[in-house]
N, CA and C of each residue as an Amber inpcrd file, in Angstrom:
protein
   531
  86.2980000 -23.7940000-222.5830000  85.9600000 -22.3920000-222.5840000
  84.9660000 -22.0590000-223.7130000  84.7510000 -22.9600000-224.7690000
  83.9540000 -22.0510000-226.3270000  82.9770000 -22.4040000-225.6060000
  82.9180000 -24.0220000-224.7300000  81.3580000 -24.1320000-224.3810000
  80.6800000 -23.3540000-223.8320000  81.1340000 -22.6030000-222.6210000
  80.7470000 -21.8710000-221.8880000  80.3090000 -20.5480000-222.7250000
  81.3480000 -20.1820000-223.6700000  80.7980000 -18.8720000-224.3790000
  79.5460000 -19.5850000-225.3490000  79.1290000 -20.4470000-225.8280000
  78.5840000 -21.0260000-226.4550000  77.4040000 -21.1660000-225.8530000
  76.9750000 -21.4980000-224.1810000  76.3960000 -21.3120000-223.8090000
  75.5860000 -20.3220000-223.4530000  76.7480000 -19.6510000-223.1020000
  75.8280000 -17.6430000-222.5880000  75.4630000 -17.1830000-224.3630000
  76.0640000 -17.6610000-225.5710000  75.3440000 -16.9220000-226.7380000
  74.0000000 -17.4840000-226.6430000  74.2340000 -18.5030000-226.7350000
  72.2440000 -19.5870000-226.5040000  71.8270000 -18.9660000-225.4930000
  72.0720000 -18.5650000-224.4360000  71.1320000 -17.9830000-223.3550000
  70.6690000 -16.3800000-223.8670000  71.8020000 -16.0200000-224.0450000
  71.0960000 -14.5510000-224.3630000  70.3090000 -14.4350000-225.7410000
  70.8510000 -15.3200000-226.8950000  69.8660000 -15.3210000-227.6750000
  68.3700000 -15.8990000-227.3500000  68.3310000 -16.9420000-226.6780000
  66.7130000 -17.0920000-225.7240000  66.1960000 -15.7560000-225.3790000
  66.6620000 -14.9410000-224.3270000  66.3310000 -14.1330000-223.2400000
  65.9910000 -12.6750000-224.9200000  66.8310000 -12.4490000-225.5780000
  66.4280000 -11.4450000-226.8630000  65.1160000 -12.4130000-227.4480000
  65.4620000 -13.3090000-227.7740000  63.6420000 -14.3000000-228.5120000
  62.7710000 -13.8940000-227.5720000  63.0190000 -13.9540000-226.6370000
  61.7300000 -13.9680000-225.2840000  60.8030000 -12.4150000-225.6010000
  62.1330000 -11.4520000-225.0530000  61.9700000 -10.1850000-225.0290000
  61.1420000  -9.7560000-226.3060000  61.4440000 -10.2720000-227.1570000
  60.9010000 -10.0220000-228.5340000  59.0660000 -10.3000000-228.4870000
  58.6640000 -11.5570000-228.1660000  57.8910000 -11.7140000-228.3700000
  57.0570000 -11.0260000-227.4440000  57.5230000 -10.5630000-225.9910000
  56.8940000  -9.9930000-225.1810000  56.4860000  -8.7430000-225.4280000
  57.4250000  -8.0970000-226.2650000  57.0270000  -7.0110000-226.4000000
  56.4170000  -6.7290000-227.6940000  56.0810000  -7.4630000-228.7050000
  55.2050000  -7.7110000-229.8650000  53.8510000  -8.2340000-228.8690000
  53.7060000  -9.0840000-228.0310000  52.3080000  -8.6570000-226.9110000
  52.0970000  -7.4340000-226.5470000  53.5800000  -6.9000000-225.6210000
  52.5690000  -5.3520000-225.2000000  52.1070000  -4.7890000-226.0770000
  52.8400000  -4.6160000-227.3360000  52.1530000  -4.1840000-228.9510000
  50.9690000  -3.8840000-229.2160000  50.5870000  -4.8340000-228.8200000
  49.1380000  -5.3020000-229.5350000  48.3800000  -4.6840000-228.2110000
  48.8210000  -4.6990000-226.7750000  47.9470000  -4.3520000-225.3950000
  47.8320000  -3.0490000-225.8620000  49.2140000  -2.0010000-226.0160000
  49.1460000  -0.8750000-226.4730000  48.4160000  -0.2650000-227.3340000
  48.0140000  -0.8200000-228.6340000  47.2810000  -0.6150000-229.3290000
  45.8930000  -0.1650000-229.4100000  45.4220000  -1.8610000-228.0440000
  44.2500000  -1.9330000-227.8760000  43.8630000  -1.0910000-226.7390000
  44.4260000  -0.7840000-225.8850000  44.3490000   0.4140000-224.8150000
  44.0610000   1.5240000-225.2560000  44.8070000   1.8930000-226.1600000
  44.6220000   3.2280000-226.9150000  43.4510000   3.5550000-228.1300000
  43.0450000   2.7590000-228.6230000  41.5130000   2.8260000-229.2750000
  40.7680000   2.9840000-228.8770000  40.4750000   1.6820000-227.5150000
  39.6680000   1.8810000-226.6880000  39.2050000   3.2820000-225.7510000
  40.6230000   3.6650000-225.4200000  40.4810000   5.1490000-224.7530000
  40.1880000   6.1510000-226.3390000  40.5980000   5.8110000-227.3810000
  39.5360000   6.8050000-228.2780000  38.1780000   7.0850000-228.3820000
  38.1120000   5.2490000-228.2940000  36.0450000   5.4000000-228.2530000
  35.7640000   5.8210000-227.1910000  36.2000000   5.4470000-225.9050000
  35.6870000   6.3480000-224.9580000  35.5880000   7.6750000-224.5540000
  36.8070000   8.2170000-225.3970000  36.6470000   9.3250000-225.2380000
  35.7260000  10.2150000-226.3520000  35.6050000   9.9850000-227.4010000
  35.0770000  10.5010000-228.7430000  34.2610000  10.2380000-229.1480000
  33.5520000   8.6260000-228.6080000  32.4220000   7.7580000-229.4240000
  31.3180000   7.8640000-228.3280000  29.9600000   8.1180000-228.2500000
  28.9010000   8.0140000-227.5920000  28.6320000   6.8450000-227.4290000
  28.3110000   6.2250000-226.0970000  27.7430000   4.6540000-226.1920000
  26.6880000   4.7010000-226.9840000  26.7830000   3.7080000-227.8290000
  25.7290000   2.9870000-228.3170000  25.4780000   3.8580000-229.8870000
  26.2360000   4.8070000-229.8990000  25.9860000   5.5190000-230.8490000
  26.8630000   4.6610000-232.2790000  26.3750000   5.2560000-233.6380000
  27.4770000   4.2000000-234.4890000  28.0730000   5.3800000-235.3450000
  28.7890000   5.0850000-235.9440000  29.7370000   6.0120000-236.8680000
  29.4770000   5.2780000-238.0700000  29.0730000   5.3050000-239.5670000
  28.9800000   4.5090000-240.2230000  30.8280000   4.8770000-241.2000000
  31.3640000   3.8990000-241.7650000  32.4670000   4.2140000-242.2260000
  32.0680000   3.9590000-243.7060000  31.7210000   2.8770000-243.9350000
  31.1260000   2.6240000-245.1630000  30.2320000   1.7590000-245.3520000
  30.1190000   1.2490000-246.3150000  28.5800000  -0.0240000-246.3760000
  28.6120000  -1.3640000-245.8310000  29.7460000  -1.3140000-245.4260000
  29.8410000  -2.5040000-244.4740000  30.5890000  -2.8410000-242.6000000
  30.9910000  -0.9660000-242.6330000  31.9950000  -0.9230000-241.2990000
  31.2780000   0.0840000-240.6570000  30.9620000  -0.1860000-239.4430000
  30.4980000   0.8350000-238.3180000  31.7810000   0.8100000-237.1080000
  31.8640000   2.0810000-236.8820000  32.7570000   2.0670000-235.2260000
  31.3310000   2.9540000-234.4210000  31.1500000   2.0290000-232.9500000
  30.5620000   1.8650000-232.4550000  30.9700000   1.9700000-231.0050000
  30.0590000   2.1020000-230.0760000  30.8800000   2.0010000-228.5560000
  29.6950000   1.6830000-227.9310000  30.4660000   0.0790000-227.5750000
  29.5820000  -0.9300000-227.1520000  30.2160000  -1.3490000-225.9250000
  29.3170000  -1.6390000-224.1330000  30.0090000  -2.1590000-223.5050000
  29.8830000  -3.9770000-222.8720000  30.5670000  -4.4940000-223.2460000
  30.6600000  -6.1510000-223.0600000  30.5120000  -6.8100000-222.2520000
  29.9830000  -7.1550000-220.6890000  30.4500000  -7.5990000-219.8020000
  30.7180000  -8.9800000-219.7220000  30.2890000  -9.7410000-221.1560000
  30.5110000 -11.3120000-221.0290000  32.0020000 -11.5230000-221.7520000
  31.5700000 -12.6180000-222.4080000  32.9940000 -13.1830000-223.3580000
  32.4670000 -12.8110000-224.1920000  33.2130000 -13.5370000-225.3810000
  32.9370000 -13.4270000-226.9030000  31.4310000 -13.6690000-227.7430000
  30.9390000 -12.5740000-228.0850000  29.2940000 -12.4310000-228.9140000
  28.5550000 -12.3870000-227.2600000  28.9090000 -11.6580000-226.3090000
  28.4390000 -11.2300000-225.3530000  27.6600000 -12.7540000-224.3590000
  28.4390000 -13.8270000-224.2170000  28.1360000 -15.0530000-223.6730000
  28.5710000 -14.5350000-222.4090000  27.5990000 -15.3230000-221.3360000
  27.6800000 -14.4220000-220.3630000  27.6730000 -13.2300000-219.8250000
  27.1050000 -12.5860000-220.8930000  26.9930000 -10.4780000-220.7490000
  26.0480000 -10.6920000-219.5470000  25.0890000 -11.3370000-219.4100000
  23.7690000 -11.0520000-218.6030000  23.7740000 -11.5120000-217.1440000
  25.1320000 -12.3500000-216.9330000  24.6870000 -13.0950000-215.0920000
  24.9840000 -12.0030000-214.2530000  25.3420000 -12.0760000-213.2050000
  25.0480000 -11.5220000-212.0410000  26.2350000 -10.7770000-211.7110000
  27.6550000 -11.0400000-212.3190000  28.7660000  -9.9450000-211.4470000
  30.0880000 -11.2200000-211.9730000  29.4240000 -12.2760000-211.5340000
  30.9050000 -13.0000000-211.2380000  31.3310000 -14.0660000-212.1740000
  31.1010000 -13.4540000-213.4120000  31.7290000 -13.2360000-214.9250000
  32.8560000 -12.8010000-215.3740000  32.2970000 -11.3610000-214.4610000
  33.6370000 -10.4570000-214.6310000  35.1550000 -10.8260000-213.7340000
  34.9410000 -11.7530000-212.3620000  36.2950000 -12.4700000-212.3320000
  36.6450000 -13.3440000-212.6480000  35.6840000 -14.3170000-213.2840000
  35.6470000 -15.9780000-213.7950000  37.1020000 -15.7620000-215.3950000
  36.3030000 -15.0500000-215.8720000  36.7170000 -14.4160000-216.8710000
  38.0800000 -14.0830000-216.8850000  38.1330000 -13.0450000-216.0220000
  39.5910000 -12.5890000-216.1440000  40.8930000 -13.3480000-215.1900000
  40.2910000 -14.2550000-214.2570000  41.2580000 -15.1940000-213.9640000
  41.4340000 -16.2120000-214.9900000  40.8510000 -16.1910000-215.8430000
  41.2660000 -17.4030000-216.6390000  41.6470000 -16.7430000-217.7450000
  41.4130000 -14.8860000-217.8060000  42.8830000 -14.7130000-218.5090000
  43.9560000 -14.3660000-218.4190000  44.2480000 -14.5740000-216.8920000
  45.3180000 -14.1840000-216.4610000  46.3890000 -15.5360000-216.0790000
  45.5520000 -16.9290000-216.3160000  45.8620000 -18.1640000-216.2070000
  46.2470000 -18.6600000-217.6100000  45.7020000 -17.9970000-218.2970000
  46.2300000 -18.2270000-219.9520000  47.1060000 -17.8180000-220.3730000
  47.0330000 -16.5400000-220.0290000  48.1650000 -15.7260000-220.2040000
  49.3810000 -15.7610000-219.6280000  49.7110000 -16.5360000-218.1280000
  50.4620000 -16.8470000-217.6590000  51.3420000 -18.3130000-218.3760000
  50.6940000 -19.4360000-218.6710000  50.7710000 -19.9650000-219.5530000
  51.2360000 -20.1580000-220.5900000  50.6900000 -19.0760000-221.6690000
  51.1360000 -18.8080000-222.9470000  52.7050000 -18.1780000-222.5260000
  52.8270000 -17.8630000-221.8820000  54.0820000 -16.6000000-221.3850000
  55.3230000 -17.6890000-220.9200000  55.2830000 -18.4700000-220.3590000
  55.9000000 -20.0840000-219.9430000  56.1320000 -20.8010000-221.6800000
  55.5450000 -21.0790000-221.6680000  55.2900000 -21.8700000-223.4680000
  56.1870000 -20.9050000-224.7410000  55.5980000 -19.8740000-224.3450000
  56.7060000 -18.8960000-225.7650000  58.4310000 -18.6070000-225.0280000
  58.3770000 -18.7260000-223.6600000  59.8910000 -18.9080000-222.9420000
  60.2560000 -20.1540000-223.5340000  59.4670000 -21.4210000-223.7480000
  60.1580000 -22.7980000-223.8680000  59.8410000 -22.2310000-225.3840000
  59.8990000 -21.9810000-226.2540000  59.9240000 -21.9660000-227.4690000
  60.9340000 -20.7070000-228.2500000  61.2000000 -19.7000000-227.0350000
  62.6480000 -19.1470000-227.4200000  63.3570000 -19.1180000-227.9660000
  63.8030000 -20.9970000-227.9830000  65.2750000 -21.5300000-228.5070000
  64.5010000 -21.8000000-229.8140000  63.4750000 -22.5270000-230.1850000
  63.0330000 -22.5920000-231.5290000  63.3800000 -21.6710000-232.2920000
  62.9530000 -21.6830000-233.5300000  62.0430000 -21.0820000-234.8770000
  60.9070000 -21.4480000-235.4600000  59.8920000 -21.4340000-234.7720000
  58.8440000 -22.0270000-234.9030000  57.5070000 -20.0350000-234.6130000
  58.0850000 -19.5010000-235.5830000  57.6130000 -17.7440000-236.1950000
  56.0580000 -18.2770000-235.7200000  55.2100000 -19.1710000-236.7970000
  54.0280000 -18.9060000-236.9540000  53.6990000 -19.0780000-235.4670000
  53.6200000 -19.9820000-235.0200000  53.5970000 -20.8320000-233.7020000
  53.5160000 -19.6410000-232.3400000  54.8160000 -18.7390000-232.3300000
  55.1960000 -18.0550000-230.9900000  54.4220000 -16.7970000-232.0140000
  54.1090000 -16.6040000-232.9460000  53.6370000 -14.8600000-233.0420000
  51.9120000 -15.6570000-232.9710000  51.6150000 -16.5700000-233.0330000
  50.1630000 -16.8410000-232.4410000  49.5770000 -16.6190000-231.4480000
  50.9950000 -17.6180000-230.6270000  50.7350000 -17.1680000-229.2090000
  50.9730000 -15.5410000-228.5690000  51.6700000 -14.9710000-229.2180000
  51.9950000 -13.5050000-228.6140000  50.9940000 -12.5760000-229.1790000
  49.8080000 -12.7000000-230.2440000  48.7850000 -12.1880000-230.0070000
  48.0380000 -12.7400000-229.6340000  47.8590000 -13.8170000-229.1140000
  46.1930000 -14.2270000-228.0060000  46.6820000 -13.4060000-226.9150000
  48.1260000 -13.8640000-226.4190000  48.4230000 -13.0490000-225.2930000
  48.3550000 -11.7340000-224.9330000  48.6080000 -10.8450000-226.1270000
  48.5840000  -9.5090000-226.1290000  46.6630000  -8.9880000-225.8660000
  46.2620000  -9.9180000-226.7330000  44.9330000  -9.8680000-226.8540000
  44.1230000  -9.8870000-225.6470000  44.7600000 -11.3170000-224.9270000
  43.8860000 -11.2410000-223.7960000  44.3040000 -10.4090000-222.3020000
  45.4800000  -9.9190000-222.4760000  45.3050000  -8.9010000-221.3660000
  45.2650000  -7.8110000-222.0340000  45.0510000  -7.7520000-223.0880000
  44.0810000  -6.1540000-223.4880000  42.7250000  -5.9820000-222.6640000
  41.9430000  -7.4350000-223.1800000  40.7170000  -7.5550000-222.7460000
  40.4080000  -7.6780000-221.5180000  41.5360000  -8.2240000-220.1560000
  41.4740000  -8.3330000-218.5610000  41.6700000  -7.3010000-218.2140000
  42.8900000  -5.7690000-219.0210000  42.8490000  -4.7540000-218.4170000
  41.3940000  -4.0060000-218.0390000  40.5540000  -4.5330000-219.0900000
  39.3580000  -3.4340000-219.6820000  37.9660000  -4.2790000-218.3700000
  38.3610000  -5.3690000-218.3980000  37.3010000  -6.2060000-217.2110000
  37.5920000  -5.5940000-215.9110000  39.4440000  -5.5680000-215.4330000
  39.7230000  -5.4350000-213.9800000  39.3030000  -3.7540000-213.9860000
  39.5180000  -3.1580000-214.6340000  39.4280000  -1.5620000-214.8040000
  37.9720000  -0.7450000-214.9500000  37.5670000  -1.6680000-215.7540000
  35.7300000  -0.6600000-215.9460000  34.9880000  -1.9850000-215.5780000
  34.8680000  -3.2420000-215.4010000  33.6630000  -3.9810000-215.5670000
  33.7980000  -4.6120000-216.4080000  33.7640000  -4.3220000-217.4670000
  33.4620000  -4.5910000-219.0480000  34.1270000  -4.5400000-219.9260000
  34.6260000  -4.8700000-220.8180000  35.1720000  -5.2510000-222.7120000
  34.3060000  -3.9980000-223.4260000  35.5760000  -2.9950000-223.8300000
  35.0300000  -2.0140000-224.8060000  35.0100000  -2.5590000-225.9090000
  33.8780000  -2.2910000-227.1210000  34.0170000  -2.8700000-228.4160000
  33.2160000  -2.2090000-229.3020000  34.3490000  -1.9290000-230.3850000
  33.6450000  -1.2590000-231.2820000  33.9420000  -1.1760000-232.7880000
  34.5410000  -1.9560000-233.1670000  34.2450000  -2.0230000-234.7360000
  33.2850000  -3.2270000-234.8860000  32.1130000  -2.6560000-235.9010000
  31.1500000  -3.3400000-236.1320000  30.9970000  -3.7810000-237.7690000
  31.1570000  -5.4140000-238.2380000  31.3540000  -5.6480000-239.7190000
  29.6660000  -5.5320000-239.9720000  29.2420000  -5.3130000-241.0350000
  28.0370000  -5.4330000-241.7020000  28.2010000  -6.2080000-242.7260000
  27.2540000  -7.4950000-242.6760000  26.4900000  -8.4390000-243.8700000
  25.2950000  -8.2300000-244.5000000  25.2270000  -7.4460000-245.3460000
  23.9960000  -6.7600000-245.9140000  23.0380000  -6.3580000-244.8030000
  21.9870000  -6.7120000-243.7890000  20.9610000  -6.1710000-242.8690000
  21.4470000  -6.8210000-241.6110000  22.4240000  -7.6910000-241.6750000
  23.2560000  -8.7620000-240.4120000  24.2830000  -8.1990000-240.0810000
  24.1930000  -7.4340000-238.5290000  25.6120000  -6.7060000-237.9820000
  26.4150000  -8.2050000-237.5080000  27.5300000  -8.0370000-237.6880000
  28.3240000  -8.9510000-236.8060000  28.7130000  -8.7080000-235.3770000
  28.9410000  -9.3530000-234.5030000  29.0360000  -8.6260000-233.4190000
  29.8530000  -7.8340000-232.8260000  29.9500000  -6.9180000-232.3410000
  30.9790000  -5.7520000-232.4760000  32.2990000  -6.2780000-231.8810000
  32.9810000  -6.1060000-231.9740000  34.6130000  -6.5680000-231.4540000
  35.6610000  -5.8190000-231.2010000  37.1340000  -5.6470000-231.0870000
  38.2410000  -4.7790000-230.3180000  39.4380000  -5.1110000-231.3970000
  40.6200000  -4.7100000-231.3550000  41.8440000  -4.9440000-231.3880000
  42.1170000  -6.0340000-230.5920000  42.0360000  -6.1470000-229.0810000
  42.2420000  -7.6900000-228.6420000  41.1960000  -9.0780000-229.2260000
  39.9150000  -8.7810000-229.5730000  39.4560000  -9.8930000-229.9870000
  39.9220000 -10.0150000-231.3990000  40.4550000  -8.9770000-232.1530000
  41.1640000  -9.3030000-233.4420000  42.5500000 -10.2260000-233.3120000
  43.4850000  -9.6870000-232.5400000  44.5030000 -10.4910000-232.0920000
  44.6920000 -11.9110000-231.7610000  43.3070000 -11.6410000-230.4440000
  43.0640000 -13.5660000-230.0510000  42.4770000 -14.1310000-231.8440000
  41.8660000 -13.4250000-232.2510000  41.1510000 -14.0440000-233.3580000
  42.3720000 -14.8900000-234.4610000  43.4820000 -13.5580000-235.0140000
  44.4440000 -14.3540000-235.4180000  44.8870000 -15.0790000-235.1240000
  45.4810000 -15.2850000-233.7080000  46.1830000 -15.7590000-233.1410000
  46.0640000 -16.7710000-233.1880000  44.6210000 -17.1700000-233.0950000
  44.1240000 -18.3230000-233.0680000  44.3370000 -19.2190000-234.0820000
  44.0800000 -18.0300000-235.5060000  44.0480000 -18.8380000-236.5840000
  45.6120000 -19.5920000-236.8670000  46.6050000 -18.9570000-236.9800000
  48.2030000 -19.0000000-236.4960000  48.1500000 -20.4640000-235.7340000
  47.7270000 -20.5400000-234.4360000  48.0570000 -21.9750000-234.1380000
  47.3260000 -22.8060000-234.7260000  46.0000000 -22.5260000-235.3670000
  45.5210000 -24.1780000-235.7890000  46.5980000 -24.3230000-237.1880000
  47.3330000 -22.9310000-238.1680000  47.4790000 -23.2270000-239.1400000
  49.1680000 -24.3190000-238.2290000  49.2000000 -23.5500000-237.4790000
  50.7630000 -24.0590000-237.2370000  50.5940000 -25.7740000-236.6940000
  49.3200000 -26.0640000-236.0550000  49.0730000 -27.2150000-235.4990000
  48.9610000 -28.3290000-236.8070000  48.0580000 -27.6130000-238.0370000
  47.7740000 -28.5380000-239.2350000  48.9470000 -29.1630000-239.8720000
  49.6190000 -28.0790000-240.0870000  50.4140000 -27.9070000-240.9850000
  52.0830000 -27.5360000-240.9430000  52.3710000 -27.3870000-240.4020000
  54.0990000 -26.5860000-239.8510000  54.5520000 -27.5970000-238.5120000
  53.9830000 -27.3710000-237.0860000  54.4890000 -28.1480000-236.0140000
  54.6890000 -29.8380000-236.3000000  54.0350000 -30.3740000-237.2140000
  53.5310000 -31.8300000-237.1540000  54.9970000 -31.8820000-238.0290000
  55.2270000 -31.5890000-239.2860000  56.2070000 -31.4100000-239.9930000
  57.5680000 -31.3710000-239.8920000  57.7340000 -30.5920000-238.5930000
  58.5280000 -29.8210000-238.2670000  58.9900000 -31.2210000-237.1800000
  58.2110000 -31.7700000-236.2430000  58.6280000 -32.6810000-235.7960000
  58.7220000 -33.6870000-236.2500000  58.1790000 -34.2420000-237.8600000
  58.6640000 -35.5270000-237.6580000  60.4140000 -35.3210000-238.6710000
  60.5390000 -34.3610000-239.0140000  62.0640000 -34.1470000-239.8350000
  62.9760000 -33.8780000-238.5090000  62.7530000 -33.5270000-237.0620000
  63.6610000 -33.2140000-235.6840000  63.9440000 -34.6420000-235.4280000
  62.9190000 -36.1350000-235.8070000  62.7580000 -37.1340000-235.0630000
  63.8110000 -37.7250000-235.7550000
């Protein structure tokens, strides 16, 4: 009998890990939904807001990937694109379920902002066309290229798994072995 209760505590503590991280994604979707509908609603395309000597908010529209790769082909960008973030994202969403039972923090909050990140960025493709973006960094006379709340997210996120790949996962498995 403890096994069995022993079991359903491990399951439901999975299914609360899960929930957790899923909804630290919508987090970040939420976030980025809602800025975005600020600049659109408040910000003139193309127009800039200067904030200070190095930050512009801006309202810029994206139709490629990241630093506008692929902004310029013909249409079918815009589903190339978002099936493969909806294939990632499906993915990542499988992978942070098998990592549930872990404690492996850096690892699953990496993955739960690329994820959050990138269906920020598929809502904004399947919905208008295009990737709203608009905070713009300045390097003395060198704009950087304008970006979102989801490309901030994937951006961490990113950084999160290489730190977790360098440094933490490798570790972590050879003290499990």
């Amino acid at each position: 009998m403890g096994e069995i209760a022993d079991k359903n505590q491990s399951t439901r503590g999975r299914h609360i890990a899960f929930a957790g991280w899923m909804a630290f994604a919508a987090i970040v979707v939420v976030l980025d939904q809602l800025t975005k509908w600020a600049v659109i609603e408040w910000v003139p395309r193309y127009s800039l807001i200067p904030i200070n000597s190095f930050l512009n908010i801006t309202h810029q529209e994206n139709a490629g990937a990241a630093w506008s790769f692929l902004a310029d082909a013909s249409g079918w960008q815009r589903w190339f694109l978002s099936a493969l973030a909806v294939a990632v994202s499906f993915y990542i969403t499988v992978w942070l379920w098998k990592l549930s039972e872990s404690r492996q923090i850096v690892l699953s909050t990496g993955l739960a902002l690329v994820l959050g990140g990138a269906l920020g960025d598929v809502i904004d493709r399947l919905r208008l066309g295009h990737v709203i973006d608009f905070v713009q960094v300045l390097f003395g006379n060198w704009a950087f290229p304008s970006f979102n709340v989801a490309d901030s997210a994937i951006s961490v996120g990113a950084a999160l798994l290489i730190i977790d790949a360098l440094f933490l996962s490798k570790s972590t498995q050879r003290y499990e072995n």
